[in-house]
Legacy VTK file of the C-alpha trace (Angstrom):
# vtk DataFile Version 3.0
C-alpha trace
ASCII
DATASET POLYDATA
POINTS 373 float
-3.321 -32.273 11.019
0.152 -33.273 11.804
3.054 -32.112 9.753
6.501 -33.589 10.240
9.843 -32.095 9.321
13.433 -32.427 9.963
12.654 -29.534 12.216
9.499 -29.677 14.057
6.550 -31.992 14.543
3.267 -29.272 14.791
0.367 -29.773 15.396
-1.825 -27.340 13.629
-5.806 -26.897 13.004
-6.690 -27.325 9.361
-8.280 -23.889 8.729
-5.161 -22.097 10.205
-2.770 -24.133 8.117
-4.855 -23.522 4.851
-5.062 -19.412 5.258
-2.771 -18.363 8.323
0.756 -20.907 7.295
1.788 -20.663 3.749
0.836 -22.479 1.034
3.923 -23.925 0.244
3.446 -26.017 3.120
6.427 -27.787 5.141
7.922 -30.525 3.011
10.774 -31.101 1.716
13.957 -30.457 3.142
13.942 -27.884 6.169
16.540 -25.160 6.395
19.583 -26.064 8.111
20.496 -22.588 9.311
17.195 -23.136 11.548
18.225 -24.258 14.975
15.799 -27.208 15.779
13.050 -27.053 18.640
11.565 -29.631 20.196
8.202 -27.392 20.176
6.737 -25.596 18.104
7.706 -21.607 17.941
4.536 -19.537 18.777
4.361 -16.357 17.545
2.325 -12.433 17.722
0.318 -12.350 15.123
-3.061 -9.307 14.287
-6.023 -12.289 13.606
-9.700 -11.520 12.725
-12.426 -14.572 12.402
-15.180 -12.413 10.971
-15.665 -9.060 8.831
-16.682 -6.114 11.294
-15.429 -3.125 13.050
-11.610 -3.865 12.781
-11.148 -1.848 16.430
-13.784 -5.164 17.382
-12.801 -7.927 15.531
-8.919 -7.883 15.737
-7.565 -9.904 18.199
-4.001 -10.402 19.055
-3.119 -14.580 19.126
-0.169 -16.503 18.873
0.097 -19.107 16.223
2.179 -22.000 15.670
4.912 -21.318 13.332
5.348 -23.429 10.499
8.152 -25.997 10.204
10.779 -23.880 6.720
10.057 -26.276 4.101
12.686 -26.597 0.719
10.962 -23.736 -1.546
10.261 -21.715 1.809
11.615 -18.435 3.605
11.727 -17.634 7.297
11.812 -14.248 8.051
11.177 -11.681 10.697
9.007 -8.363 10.433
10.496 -5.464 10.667
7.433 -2.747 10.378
4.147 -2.882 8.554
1.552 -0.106 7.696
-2.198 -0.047 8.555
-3.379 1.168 5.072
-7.179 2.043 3.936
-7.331 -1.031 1.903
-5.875 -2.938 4.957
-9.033 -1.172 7.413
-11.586 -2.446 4.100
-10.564 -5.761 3.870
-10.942 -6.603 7.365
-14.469 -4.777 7.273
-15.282 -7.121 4.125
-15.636 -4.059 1.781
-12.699 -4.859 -0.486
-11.811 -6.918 -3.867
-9.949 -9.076 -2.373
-10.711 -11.168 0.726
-9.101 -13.943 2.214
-10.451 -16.996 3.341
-11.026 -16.406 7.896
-9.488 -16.462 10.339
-6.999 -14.487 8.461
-3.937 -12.132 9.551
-4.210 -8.892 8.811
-1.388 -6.721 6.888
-0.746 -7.014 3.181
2.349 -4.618 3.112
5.525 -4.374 5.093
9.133 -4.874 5.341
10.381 -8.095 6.806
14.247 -9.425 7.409
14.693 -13.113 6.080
16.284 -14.946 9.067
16.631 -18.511 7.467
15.890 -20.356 3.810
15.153 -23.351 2.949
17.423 -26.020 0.423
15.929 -25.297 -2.611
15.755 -21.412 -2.543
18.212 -20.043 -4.334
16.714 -16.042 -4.752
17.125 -15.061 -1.229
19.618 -15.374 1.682
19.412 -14.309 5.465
19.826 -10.461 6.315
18.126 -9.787 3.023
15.276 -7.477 3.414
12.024 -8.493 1.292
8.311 -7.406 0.907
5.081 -9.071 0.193
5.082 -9.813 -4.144
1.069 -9.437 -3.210
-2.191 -8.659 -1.386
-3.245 -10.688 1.289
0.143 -12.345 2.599
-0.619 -11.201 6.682
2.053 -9.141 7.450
0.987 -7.850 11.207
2.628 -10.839 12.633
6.190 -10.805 14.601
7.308 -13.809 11.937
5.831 -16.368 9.412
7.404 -18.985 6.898
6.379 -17.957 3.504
7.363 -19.277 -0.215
9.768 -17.886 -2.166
7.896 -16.398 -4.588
5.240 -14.442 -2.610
8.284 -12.349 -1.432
10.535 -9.464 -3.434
14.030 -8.578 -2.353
14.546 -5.274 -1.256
17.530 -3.028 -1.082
17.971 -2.752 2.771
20.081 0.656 2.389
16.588 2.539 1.720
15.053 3.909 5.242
12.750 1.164 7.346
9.520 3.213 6.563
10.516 3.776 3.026
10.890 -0.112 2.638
7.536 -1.013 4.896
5.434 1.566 2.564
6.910 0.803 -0.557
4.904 -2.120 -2.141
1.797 -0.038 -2.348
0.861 3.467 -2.723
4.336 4.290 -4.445
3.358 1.839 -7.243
-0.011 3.174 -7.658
0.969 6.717 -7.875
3.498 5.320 -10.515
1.380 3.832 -12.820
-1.069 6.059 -12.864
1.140 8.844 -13.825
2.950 6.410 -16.159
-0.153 4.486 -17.844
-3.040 7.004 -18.989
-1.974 9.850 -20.269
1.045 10.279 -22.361
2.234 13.312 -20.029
5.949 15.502 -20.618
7.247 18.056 -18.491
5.474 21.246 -18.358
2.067 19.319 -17.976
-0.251 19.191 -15.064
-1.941 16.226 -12.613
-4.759 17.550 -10.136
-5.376 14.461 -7.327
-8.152 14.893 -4.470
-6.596 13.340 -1.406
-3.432 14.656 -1.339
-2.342 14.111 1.855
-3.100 10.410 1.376
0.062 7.994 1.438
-0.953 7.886 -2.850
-1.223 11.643 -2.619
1.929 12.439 -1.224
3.711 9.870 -3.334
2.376 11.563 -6.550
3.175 14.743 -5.775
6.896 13.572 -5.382
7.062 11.550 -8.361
5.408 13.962 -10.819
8.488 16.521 -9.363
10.929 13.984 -10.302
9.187 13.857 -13.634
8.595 17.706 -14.558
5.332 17.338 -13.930
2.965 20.383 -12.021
0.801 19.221 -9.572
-2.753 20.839 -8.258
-3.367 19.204 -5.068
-6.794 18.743 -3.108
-7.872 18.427 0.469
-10.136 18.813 3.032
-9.999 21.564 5.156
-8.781 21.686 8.865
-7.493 23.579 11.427
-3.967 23.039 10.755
-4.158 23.790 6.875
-1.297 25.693 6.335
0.922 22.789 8.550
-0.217 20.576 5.973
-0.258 23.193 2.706
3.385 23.482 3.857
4.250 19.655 4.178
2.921 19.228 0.494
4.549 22.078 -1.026
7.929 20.930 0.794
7.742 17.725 -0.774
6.849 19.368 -4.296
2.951 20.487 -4.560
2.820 23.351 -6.581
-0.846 24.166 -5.649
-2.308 22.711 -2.458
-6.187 23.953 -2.368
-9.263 22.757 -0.422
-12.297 21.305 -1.513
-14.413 24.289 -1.332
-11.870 26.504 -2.947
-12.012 24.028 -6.088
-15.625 24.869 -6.474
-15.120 28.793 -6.737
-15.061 30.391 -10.110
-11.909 31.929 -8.863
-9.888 28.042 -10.270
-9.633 29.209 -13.615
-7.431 32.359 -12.350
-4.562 29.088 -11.770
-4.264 28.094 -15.378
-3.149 31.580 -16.545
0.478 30.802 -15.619
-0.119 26.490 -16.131
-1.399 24.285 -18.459
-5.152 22.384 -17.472
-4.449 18.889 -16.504
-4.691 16.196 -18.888
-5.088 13.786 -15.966
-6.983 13.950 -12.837
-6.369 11.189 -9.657
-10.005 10.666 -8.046
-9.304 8.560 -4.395
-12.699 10.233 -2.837
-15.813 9.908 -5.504
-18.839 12.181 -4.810
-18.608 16.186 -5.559
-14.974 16.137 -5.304
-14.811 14.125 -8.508
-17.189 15.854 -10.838
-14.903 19.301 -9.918
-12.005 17.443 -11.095
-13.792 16.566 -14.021
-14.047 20.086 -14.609
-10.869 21.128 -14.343
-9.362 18.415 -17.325
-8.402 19.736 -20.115
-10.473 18.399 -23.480
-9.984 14.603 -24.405
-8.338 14.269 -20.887
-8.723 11.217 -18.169
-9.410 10.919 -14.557
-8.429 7.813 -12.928
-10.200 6.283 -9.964
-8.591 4.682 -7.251
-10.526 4.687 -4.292
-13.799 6.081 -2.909
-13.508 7.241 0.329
-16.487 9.589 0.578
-18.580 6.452 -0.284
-20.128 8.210 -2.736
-20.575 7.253 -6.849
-18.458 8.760 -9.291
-21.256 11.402 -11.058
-19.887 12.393 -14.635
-21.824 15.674 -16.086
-22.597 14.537 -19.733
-21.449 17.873 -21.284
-18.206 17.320 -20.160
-18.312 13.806 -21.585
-19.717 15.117 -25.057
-18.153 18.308 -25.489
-15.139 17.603 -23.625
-14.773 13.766 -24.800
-13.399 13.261 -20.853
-12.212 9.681 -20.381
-13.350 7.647 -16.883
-10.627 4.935 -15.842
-10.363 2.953 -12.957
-6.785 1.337 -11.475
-6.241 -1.532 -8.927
-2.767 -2.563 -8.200
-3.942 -6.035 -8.124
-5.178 -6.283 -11.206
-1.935 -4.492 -12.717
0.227 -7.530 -11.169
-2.113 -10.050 -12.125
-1.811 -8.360 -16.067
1.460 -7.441 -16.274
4.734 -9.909 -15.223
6.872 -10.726 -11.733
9.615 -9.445 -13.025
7.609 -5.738 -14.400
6.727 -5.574 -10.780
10.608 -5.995 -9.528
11.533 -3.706 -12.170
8.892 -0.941 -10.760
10.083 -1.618 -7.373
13.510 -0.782 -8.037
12.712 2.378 -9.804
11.108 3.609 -6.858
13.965 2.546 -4.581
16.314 4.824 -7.095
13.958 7.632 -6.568
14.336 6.928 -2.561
17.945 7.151 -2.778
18.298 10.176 -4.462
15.889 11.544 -1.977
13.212 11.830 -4.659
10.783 9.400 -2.522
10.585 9.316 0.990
7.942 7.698 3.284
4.715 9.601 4.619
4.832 10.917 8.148
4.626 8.190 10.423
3.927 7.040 13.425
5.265 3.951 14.459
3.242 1.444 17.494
4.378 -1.943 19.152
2.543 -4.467 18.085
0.690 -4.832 21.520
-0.685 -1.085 21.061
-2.542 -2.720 17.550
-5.873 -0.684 19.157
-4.359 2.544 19.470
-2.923 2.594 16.114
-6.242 0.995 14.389
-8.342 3.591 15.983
-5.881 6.702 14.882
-5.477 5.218 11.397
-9.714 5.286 11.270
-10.026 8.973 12.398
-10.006 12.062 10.302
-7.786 15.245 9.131
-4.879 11.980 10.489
-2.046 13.306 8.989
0.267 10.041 9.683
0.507 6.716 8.713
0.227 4.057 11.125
3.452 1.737 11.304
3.099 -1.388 13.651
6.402 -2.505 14.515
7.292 -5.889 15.644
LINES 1 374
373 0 1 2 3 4 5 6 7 8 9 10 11 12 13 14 15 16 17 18 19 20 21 22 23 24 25 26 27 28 29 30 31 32 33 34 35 36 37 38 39 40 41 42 43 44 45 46 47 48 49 50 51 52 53 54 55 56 57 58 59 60 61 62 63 64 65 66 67 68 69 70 71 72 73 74 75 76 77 78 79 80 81 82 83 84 85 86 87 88 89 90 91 92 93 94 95 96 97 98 99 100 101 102 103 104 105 106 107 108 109 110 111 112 113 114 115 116 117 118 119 120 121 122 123 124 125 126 127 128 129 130 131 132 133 134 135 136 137 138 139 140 141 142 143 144 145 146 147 148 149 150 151 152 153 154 155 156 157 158 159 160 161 162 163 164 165 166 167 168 169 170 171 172 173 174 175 176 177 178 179 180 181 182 183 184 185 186 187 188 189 190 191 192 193 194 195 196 197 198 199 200 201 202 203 204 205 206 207 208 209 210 211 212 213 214 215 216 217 218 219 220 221 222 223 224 225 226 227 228 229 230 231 232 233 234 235 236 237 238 239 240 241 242 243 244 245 246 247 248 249 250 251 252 253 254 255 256 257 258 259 260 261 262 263 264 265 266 267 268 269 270 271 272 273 274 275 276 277 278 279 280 281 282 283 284 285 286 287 288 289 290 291 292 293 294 295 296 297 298 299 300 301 302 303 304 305 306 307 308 309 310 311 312 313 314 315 316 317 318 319 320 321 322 323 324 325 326 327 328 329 330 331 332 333 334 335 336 337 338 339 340 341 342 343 344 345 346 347 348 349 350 351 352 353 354 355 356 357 358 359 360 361 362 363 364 365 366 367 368 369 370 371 372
């Protein structure tokens, strides 16, 4: 199809312009802070046409940028993770999939560089992040709506803005919306060195709360029993150490957690179950051993042990714009008063997309991914 604006004339296939240019589309009345072109602007963007092997089906294209419409925003990336959810979406093993070709990315940090005449939110140098899933944010830049973005303090560091739409607001609720917890009380999470992990244990510091914090074991445990602990963890154990008798030595001096964080399923989330205290709740949020959640029905009867699940999706889609604004700018007060800060990282150009996709897939990885446009 053709579209026509003040700005540009682009020519742009209709599949592309229905998943990969924003919905908003390109009428109305283009930004006039947007230097005109007689051609279209092509630009970097991380594309797959098909679910598979994301190391195999992610290709790096450049697509025609759309023309800024009225209601529209143009802005530039500044840094996006590769997340889990990010690596199961483009394998087609997630809740939410977009329509293909699609561009990968559904968090990041991006600088607005022009607006369009009818957006009144936002103004260029503001820094913004995706409102939700599935925007495409491994591109250089893109022309989105108004309202799929939130505005951003840009005084927060560039990692702690490009990770903050995610994991830091799932680690919040979950400490917030289950269990009526004070300080004093006690969390246990499997997957604590997970971006999640890591943002729990800092956030249940900031709130009083104790934290008992699960991993795998490695070679370099006590780096990473060391990392956790310096950012708050109380207890950091391994998996085979929270099936030893030997666990119920830690509640002597600690309470037994009312709420247990379950990101792996399998064995590692029946011991949690065993650890809660009576009438207590584990939440799932992720599966990563690929294995079912297997509840021991003692613990259910005698122990009356609740089984939740949480998906920041569905939280957004229950709960208002303006809650999820008001969550993101606790979280930036936590960053500034060093509270909250980003996972390791390990930022990658763009071009070197393969190199970080295959580190982000490996195991024991102890950083986060950060493309970088």
């Amino acid at each position: 199809m053709w579209v026509c604006s003040k700005l540009w004339r682009v020519r742009i296939p209709g599949r592309l312009w229905r998943r990969l240019l924003p919905a908003s589309g390109c009428h109305g009345t283009a930004a006039s802070s947007y230097s005109a072109s007689a051609e279209p602007a092509r630009v970097p963007a991380l594309v797959y046409g098909h679910h598979g092997d994301p190391a195999k089906v992610v290709e790096l294209k450049n697509l025609e940028l759309a023309a800024v419409g009225g209601s529209d925003v143009l802005v530039k990336m500044l840094a996006a993770p590769i997340n889990p959810s990010d690596i199961n979406m483009i394998q087609g093993n997630y809740g939410l999939l977009p329509e293909l070709p699609a561009v990968g990315g559904n968090e990041g940090v991006a600088q607005v560089v022009a607006v369009g005449s009818s957006v009144t939110g936002l103004k260029p140098g503001d820094w913004v992040i995706p409102a939700n899933a599935g925007l495409g944010t491994w591109r250089t830049e893109a022309v989105f709506s108004e309202e799929a973005l939130i505005q951003v303090p840009s005084d927060i560091p560039l990692e702690s803005a490009a990770t903050l739409g995610v994991n830091p607001c799932t680690a919040y609720r979950m400490l917030m919306d289950f269990e009526q917890l004070q300080p004093g009380d006690s969390v246990i999470q499997n997957a604590s060195n997970s971006g999640v992990g890591q943002a729990v244990i800092q956030i249940a510091a900031a709130l009083g709360l104790r934290t008992i914090n699960v991993v795998r074991d490695r070679p370099d445990i006590q780096k990473l029993t060391d990392r956790l602990k310096s950012l708050g963890a109380e207890h950091v154990i391994t998996e085979e150490e929270l099936r030893r008798p030997e666990m119920k030595n830690l509640f002597k001096d600690m309470p037994q957690p009312r709420l247990a964080l379950n990101c792996v399923g399998g064995k590692s989330s029946t011991e949690l179950l065993r650890q809660l205290a009576r009438g207590g709740t584990m939440v799932t949020y992720g599966g990563m051993a690929k294995q079912p959640v297997i509840a021991s029905v003692s613990l259910l009867i005698f122990k009356d042990l609740k089984l939740r699940g949480f998906w920041l999706s569905q939280w957004k889609k229950d709960h208002s714009p303006d809650q999820f604004k008001e969550l993101i700018l606790t979280l930036c007060n936590l960053i500034r008063q060093g509270q909250l800060t980003a996972p390791a990282c390990s930022q990658v150009p763009l071009q070197d997309y393969q190199r970080a996709l295959e580190a982000s897939m490996k195991p024991f990885v102890s950083s986060k991914q950060i493309l970088t446009m």
